[in-house]
N, C-alpha and C positions, 0 to 999 in steps of 0.2 A: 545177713550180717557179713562183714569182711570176712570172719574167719571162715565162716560159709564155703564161701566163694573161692576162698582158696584150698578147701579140701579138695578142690577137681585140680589135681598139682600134676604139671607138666616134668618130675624132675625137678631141679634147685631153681625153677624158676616158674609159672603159673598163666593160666590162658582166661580169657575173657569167659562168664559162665553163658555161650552161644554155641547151639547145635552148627551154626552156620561155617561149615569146613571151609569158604573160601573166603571169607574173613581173617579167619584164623591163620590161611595159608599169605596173605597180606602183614598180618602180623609178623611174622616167621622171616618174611623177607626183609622188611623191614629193619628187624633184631641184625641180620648180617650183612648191614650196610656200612657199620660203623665198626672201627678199631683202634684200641689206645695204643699213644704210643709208648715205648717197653722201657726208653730212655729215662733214668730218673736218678736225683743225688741220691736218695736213699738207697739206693740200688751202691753195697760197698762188698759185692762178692769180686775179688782180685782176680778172677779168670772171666769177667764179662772182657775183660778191651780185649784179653787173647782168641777168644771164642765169638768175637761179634760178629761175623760171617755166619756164623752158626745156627747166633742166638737169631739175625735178620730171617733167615731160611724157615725155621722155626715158624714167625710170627707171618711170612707169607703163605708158607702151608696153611697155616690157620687161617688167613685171610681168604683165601685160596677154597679150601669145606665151605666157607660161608657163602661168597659166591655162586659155586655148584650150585645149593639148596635150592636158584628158582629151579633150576633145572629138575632137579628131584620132584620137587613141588609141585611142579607140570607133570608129571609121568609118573608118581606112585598115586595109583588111585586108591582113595576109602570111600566105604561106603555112606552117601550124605544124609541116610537116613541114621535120626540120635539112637542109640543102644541105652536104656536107662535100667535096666534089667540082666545082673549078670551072676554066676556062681565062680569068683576066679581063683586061681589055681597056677603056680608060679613053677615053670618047665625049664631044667637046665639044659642047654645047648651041648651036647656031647663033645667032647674032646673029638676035630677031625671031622667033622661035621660041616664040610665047607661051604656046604647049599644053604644052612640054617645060619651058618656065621653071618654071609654075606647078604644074606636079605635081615640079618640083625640091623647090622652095621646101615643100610642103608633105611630101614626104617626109622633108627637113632639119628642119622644126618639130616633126613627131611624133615624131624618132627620135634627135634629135641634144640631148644633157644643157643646149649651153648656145642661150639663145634667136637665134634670126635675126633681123635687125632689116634686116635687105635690104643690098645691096651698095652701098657708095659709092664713088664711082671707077672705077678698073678693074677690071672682076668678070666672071669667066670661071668658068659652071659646069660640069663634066664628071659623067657620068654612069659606074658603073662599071658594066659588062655580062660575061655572059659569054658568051665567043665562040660556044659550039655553041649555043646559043640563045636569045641579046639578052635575055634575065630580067637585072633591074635587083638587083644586088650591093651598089650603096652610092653614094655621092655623096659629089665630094670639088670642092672650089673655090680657083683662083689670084684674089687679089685684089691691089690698091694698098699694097706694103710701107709700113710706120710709120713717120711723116717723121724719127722721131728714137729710135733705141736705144742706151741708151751704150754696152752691151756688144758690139752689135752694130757701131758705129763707130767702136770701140777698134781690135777685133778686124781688120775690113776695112780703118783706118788712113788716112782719105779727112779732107779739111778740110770745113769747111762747103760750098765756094762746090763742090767733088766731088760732094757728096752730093746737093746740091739740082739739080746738073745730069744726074746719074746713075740717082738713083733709080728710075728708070722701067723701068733693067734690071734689079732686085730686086723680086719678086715676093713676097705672103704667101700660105700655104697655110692659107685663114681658116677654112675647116668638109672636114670628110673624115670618114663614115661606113661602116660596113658594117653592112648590114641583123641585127638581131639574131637572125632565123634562119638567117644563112649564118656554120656556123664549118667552115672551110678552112682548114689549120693554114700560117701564112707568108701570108696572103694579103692582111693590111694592108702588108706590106713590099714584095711583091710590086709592089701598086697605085702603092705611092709611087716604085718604082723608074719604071712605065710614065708615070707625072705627070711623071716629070723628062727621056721622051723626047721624049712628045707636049707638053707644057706649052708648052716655047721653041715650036714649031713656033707654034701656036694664036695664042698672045705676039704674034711678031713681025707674023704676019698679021692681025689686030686693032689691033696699036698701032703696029708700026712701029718698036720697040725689039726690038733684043737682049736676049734675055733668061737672064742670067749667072750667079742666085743665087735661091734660094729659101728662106725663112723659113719659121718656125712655131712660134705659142706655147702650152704645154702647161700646163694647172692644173700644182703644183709639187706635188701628194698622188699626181700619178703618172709612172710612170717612165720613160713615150716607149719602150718597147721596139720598136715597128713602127719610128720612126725611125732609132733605133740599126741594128736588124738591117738599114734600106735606108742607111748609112753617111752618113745626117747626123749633125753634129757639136754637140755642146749648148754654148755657149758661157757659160751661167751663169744667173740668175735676172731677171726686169725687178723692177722697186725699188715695187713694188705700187698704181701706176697705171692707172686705167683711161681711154681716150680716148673722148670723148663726143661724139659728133655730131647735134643738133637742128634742124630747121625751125626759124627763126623765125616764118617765115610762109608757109603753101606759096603764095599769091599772087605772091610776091615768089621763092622758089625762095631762097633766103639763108637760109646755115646758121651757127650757131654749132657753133665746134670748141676742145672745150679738155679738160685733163687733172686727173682727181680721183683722188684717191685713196681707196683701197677697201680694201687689205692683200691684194688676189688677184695671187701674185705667183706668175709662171709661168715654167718652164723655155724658154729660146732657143735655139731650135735651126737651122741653115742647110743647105743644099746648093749648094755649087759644083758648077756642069754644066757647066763645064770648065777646062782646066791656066791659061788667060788671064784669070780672070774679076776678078782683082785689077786687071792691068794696064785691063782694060777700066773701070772703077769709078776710078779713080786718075786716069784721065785728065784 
């Protein structure tokens, strides 16, 4: 069945159900051939025409990761025999930990459909392993939830002056992979259940916040089945905005941040991690 098929989820986006890793790596290249362009009327944020050097920079960087990827593609090796068998167990990457970052970071750029453009904010990467012997399963990341969803702030019913003082306990679940030759049947849903025991812990030790709710947004061409089967709830579509964030100048570390529109409008989906997490947000 389709939804089957999509429980072997690559992240907000999903791989063909074939053990064949150089298929897969044809797909992959594929996917970073093409880029919208960012140009659009419904785009009425008044610092694009100031900022359009910016925002151009921006979307060639992005063009830029996709490209690399053959390159990646050709040089990280996986193993081409299928893994169907695994006990996994979801590992946070230590604060400072520059060896486990950077082979993060490039396992997420070779494997994962949309590009990484590095973490802003609060960025928590976890590694997914499997218990009988630490082989690397997939990579999945909490970062800085969206300062502003409407369906998402419908939904949780908070005012503005809530939101801005709360946010910090709502977390985004921004990249989650599993490697293309591990298919384990249930074993995206699995992960995302162990992300939502380990995640608060990690959270609060890092930030210092409670951490109440968990996001995640899915292209809308597919169906979140890994989601659903770990009982997050899809709340509706974002209204096909993309948030942009550039250097102005790295001397100065000063970013422009503002919202364009693209038409990539993707399914919202949350997890409450427990029965108070309203009252805790409301406060």
């Amino acid at each position: 069945m389709e939804s089957e098929r999509r429980e072997y989820s690559l992240g907000s986006s999903c791989l063909p159900e074939t053990s064949d890793v150089e298929t897969i790596r044809q797909i992959l290249l594929r996917s970073g051939r093409s880029s919208k362009p960012w140009k659009h009327p419904l785009t009425r944020d008044p610092r694009v025409k100031r900022h359009e050097k910016h925002i151009q920079e921006y979307f060639d960087r992005r063009s830029q990761i996709l490209r690399d990827r053959e390159k990646l593609l050709r040089n990280v090796e996986i193993p081409n025999q299928t893994l169907t068998t695994a006990n996994p167990m979801v590992e946070p990457i230590p604060r400072g930990s520059s060896q486990d970052t950077r082979l993060w970071n490039l396992i997420v750029r070779a494997f994962h459909p949309m590009p990484f453009m590095g973490g802003v904010g609060r960025y928590i990467r976890f590694y997914v392993r499997n218990s009988s012997d630490d082989q690397i399963l997939g990579c999945l990341s909490l970062g800085s939830a969206v300062l502003r969803c409407a369906a998402r702030d419908t939904w949780i019913g908070w005012s503005m002056q809530q939101r801005i003082r709360n946010l910090g306990k709502v977390a985004n679940n921004r990249r989650f992979l599993i490697l293309p030759n591990v298919r384990v049947p249930n074993l995206a849903s699995r992960v995302l259940s162990l992300l939502c025991a380990a995640g608060p812990r990690e959270w609060q030790n890092r930030y210092g916040d409670p951490l109440v709710l968990i996001e995640t947004f899915v292209e809308s061409k597919y169906y979140g089945s890994c989601y659903r089967a770990a009982n997050w709830i899809q709340l509706g579509e974002t209204k096909g905005f993309t948030h942009v964030v550039s250097e102005i100048a790295q001397t100065t570390r000063k970013r422009v941040s503002l919202y364009l529109y693209t038409g990539d409008k993707k399914r919202i989906f949350v997890r409450p991690l427990h029965s108070s997490w309203r009252k805790e947000l409301i406060a």
